[in-house]
C-alpha positions in Angstrom: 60.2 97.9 14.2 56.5 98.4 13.0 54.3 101.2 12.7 52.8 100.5 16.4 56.3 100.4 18.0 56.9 103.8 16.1 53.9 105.5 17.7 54.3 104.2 21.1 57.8 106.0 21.4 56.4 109.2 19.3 53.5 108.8 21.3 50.0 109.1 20.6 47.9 112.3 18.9 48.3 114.8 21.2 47.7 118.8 22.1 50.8 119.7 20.2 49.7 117.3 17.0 46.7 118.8 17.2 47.4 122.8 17.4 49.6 121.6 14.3 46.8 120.1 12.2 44.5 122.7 12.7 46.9 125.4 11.5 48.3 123.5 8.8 44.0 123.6 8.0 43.7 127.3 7.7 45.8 128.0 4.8 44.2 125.2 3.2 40.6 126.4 3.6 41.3 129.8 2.5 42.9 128.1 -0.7 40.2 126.0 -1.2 37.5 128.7 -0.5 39.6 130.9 -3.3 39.3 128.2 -5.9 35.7 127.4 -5.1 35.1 131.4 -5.2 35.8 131.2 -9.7 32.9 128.9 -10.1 30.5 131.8 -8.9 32.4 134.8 -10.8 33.1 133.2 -13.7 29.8 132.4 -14.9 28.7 134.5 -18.3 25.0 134.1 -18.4 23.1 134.1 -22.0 22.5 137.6 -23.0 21.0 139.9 -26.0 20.4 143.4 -28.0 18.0 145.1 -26.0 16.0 146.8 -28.7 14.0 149.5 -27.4 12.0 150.1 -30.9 10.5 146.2 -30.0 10.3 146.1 -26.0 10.0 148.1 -22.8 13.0 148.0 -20.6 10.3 147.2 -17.2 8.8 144.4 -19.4 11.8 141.8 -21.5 12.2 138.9 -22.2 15.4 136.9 -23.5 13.7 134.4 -26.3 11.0 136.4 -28.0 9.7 135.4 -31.5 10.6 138.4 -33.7 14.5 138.2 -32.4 15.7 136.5 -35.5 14.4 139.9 -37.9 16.5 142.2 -35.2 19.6 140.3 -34.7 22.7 139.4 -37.4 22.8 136.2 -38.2 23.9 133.6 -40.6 21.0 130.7 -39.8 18.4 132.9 -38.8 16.6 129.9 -36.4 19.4 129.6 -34.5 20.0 133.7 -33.8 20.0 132.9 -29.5 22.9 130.0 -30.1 25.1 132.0 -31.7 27.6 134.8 -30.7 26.3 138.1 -32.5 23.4 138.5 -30.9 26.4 139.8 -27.7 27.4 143.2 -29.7 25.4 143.8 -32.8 21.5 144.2 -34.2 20.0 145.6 -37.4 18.7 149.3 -37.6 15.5 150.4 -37.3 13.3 151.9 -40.3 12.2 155.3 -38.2 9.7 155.8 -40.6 8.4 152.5 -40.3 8.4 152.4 -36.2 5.1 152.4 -34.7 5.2 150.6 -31.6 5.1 146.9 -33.0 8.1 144.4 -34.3 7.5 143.2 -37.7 10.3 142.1 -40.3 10.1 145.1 -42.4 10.9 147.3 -39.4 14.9 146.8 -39.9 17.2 147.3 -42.2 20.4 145.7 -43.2 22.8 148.5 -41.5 24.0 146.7 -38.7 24.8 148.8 -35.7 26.4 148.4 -32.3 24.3 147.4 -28.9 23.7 149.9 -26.1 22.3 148.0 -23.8 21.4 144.1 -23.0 18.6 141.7 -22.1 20.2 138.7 -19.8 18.6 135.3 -19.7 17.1 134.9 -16.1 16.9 130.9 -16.2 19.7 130.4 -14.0 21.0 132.6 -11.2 24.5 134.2 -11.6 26.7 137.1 -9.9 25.6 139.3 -12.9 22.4 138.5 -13.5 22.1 139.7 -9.6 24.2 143.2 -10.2 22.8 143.8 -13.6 18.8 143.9 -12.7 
């Protein structure tokens, strides 16, 4: 007996065959939407120390120049590839602050962020919520 035998005494796809595939489908689709749903919430885009003593919080930007004097690092020319720039910046001088970022504005107290600057090159969840 060969597969063509089979099917003629099954018989051929059908209303019942179908009602059965399409709600074997639904389960799957809802699976395979809640997998596809982690690619779009899981995304951590690139952020930063906002540092109010250097920038407005209307008017940021992720890569400025004077980032590597604010921001902890071990190779300063590298300060946006590495991880401390998430949590923690230098001080600020208060008697030196007047409105302009220049090296001797921080110290070498290190201090916890309050607030972030995101990278806005590519579109995420959070960069959406967070602006």
């Amino acid at each position: 007996m060969d597969f063509d035998d089979i099917l003629e005494e099954l018989g051929e796809l059908g209303k019942y065959q179908t009602v059965t595939y399409i709600l074997i489908c639904i389960p799957v689709l809802f699976a395979a939407a809640n997998s596809l749903s982690y690619v779009f919430t899981a995304g951590t885009p690139n952020y930063r120390c906002f540092i109010p003593e250097c920038e407005e919080p209307q008017n940021t930007s992720y890569e400025v120049p004077w980032i590597h004097w604010a921001i902890p690092n071990e190779d300063s020319s590298e300060v946006l590839e590495s991880k401390s720039y998430y949590c923690d910046r230098f001080s600020v001088n208060q008697s030196l602050a007047n409105g302009t970022c220049y090296k001797d504005l921080f110290t070498t107290h290190i201090e916890k962020c309050n607030e972030w600057i995101f990278d806005h090159t590519e579109r995420t969840i959070v960069n959406d919520v967070s602006t």
